[in-house]
C-alpha positions in Angstrom: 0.0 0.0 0.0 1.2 3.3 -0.5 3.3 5.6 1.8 1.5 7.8 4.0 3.0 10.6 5.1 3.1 12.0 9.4 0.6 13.2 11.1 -1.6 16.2 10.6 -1.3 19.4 12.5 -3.6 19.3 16.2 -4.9 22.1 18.5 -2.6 23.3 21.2 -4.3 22.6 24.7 -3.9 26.1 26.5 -1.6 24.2 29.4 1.8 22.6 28.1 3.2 19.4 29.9 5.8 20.5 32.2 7.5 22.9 29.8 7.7 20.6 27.1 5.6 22.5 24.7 2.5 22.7 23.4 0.1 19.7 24.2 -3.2 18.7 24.0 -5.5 16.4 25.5 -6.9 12.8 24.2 -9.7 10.5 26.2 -11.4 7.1 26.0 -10.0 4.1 26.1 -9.3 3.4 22.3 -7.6 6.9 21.8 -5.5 6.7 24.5 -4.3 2.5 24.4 -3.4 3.2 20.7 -1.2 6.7 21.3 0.5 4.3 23.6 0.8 1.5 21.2 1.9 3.6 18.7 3.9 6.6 20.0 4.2 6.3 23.7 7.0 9.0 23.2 4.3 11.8 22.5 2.3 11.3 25.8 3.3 13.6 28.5 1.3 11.9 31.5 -2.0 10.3 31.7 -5.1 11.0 34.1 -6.6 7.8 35.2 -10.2 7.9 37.6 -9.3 7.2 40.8 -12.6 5.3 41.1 -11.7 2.7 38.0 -10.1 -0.2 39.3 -11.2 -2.7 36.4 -9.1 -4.5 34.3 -9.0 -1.9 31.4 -7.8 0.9 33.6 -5.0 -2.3 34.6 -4.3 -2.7 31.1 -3.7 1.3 30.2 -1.9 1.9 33.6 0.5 -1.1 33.3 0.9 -0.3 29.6 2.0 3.9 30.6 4.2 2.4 33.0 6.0 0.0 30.6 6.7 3.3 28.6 7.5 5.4 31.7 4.6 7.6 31.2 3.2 9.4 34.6 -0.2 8.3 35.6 -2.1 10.9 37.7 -4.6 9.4 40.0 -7.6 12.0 39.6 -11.2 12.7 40.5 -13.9 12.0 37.8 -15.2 15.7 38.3 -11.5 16.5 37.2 -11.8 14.5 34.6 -14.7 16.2 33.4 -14.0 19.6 34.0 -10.5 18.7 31.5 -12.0 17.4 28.8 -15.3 19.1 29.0 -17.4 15.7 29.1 -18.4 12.9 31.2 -18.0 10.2 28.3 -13.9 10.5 28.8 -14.2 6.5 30.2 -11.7 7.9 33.1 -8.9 8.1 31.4 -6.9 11.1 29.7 -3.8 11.6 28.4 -2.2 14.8 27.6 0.1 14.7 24.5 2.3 16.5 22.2 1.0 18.5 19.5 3.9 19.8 18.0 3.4 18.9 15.1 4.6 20.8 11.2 1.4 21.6 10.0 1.1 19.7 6.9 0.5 21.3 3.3 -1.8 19.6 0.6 1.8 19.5 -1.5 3.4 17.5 1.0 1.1 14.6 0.4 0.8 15.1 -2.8 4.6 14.2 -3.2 5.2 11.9 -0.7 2.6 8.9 -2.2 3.5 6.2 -3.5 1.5 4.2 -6.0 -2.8 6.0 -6.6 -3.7 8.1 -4.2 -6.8 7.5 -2.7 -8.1 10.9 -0.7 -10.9 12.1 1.3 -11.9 15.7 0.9 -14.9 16.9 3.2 -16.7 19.8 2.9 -18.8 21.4 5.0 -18.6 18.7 7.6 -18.4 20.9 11.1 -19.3 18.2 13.7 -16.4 16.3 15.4 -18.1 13.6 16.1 -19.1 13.2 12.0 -15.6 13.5 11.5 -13.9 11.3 14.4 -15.8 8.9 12.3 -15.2 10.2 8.9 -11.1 9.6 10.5 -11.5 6.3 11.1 -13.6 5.0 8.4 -10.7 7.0 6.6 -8.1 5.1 8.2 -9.8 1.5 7.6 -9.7 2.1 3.9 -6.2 3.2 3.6 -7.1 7.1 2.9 -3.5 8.6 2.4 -5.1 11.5 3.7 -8.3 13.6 4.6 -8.3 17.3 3.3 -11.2 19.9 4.9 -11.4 23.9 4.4 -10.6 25.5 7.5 -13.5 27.6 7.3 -15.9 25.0 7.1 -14.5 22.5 9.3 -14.1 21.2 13.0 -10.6 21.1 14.1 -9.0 17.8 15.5 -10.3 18.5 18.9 -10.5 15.8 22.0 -13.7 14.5 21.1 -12.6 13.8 17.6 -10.0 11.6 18.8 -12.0 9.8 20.8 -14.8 8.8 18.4 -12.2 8.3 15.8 -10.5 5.5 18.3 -6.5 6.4 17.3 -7.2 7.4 13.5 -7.0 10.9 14.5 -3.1 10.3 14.9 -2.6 7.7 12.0 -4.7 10.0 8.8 -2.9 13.2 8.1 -5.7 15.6 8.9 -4.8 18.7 6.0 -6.6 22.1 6.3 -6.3 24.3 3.6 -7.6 27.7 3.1 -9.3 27.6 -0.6 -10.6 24.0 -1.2 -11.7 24.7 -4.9 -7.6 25.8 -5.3 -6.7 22.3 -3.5 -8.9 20.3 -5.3 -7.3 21.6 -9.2 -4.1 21.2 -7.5 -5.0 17.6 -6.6 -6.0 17.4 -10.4 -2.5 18.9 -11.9 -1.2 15.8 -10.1 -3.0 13.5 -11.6 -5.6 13.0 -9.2 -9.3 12.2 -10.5 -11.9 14.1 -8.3 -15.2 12.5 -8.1 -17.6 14.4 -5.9 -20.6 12.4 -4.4 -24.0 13.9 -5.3 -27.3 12.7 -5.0 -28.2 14.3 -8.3 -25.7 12.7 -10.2 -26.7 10.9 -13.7 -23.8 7.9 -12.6 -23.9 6.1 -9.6 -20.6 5.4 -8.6 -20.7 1.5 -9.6 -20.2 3.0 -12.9 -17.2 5.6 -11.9 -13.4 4.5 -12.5 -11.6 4.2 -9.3 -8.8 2.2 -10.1 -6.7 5.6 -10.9 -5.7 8.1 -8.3 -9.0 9.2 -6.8 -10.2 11.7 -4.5 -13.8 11.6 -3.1 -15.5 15.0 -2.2 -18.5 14.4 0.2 -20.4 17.4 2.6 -22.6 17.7 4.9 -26.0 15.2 5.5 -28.7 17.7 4.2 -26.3 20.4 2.7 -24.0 18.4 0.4 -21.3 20.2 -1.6 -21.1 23.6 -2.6 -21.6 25.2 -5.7 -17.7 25.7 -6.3 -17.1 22.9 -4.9 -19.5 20.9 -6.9 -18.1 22.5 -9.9 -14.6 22.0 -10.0 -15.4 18.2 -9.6 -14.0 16.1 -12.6 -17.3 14.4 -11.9 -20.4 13.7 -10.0 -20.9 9.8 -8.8 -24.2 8.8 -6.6 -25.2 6.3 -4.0 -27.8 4.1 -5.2 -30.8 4.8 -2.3 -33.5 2.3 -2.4 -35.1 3.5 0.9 -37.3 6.4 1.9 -34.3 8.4 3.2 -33.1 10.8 0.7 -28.9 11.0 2.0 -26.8 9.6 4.8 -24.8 9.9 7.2 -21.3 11.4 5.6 -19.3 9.0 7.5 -21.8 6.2 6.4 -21.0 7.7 2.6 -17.4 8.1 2.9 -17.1 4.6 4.0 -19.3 3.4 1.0 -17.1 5.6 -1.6 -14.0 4.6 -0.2 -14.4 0.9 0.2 -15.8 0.9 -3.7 -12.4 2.4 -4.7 -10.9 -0.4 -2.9 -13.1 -2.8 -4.1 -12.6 -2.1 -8.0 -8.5 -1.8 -6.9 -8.5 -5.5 -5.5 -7.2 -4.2 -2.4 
């Protein structure tokens, strides 16, 4: 499979880790076992409920101490009053997020073989696109691009619905997504924007080239511009009384076809 490149840029939390920069803070179980898995390096320390004493607080504690991570013994209310929610699990971690904020070039160059890319727009709710992450992340998205005027940021609650993908799927802003998407096209990129109007459903599109699926909002779908600068427009086939879906539902649709017609 090809290349992907590092991670995309994430928020700064307001507080930095014992004056080792800018951090920011991860919750749930998934997010925070997989940041350990995978980059134990990047956690600064790790809040665990003082009133968890099940296995699965075991398991994360043992695993922070194996990689000399500082485990914090705190309060639920603590816990909430962090993160903002009560559906953190009792467990937090704050990491590093000093990260080089990634430009739509950089991936561009760095893949290897046809790209396969998931551009959102419009798509404003982190918990749409902690799943459009991981759904991302399943089918081998080399990366998901979103204007930053029309987009949630990779926030805490992102990370945790997107269970780790938030750290494995470079997460590109960019400030003019109808400039982006005929720079994705000067490289040789097909872009195939998913409309409900559209005369082809996307069965009958060629995804076997480099491909990069457009999809917005549930209800508001793409923009005029947006919709324009398309290469083409590609539907899914509805056979219910619903007229659209969910636009994590439709990503994963999209991007599983474009594996599908790839034999991968």
């Amino acid at each position: 499979m090809a290349k992907r490149t590092h991670s995309s840029p994430a928020p700064a939390d307001d507080q930095a880790a014992g004056g080792r920069g800018a951090s920011r803070l991860i919750y749930g179980f998934h997010a925070v076992l997989g940041k350990l898995r995978r980059d134990a390096e990047a956690v600064f320390e790790l809040y665990l409920s003082s009133q968890r004493t099940d296995i699965r607080a075991r398991d994360v504690a043992q695993l922070a101490d194996l990689h000399r991570v500082r485990v914090i013994p705190a309060e639920p209310e603590r816990l909430d009053a962090m993160v903002g929610t009560r559906r953190h699990q009792g467990v937090v971690a704050r990491i590093d997020a000093r990260r080089r904020e990634l430009k739509l070039a950089d991936v561009l160059e760095t893949i290897e073989g046809d790209a396969l890319l998931l551009v959102l727009d419009g798509v404003q709710d982190p918990h749409n696109l902690g799943a459009c992450l991981r759904v991302a992340d399943a089918a081998g998205v080399h990366a998901v691009i979103a204007p930053k005027d029309r987009a949630v940021a990779l926030t805490a609650t992102v990370a945790k619905v997107a269970s780790g993908a938030a750290d494995t799927v470079p997460y590109v802003m960019v400030t003019n997504l109808a400039r982006s998407l005929r720079e994705m096209q000067e490289a040789g990129v097909w872009v195939v924007g998913a409309a409900g109007e559209a005369p082809r459903s996307l069965y009958e599109v060629d995804l076997k080239r480099p491909v990069a699926w457009v999809l917005g909002s549930e209800g508001e779908g793409l923009r005029r511009l947006t919709r324009e600068t398309c290469d083409e427009l590609a539907r899914i086939p509805m056979h219910g009384s619903v007229e659209s879906l969910n636009v994590s539902v439709a990503s994963g649709i999209c991007l599983f076809e474009a594996r599908r017609q790839r034999g991968s």
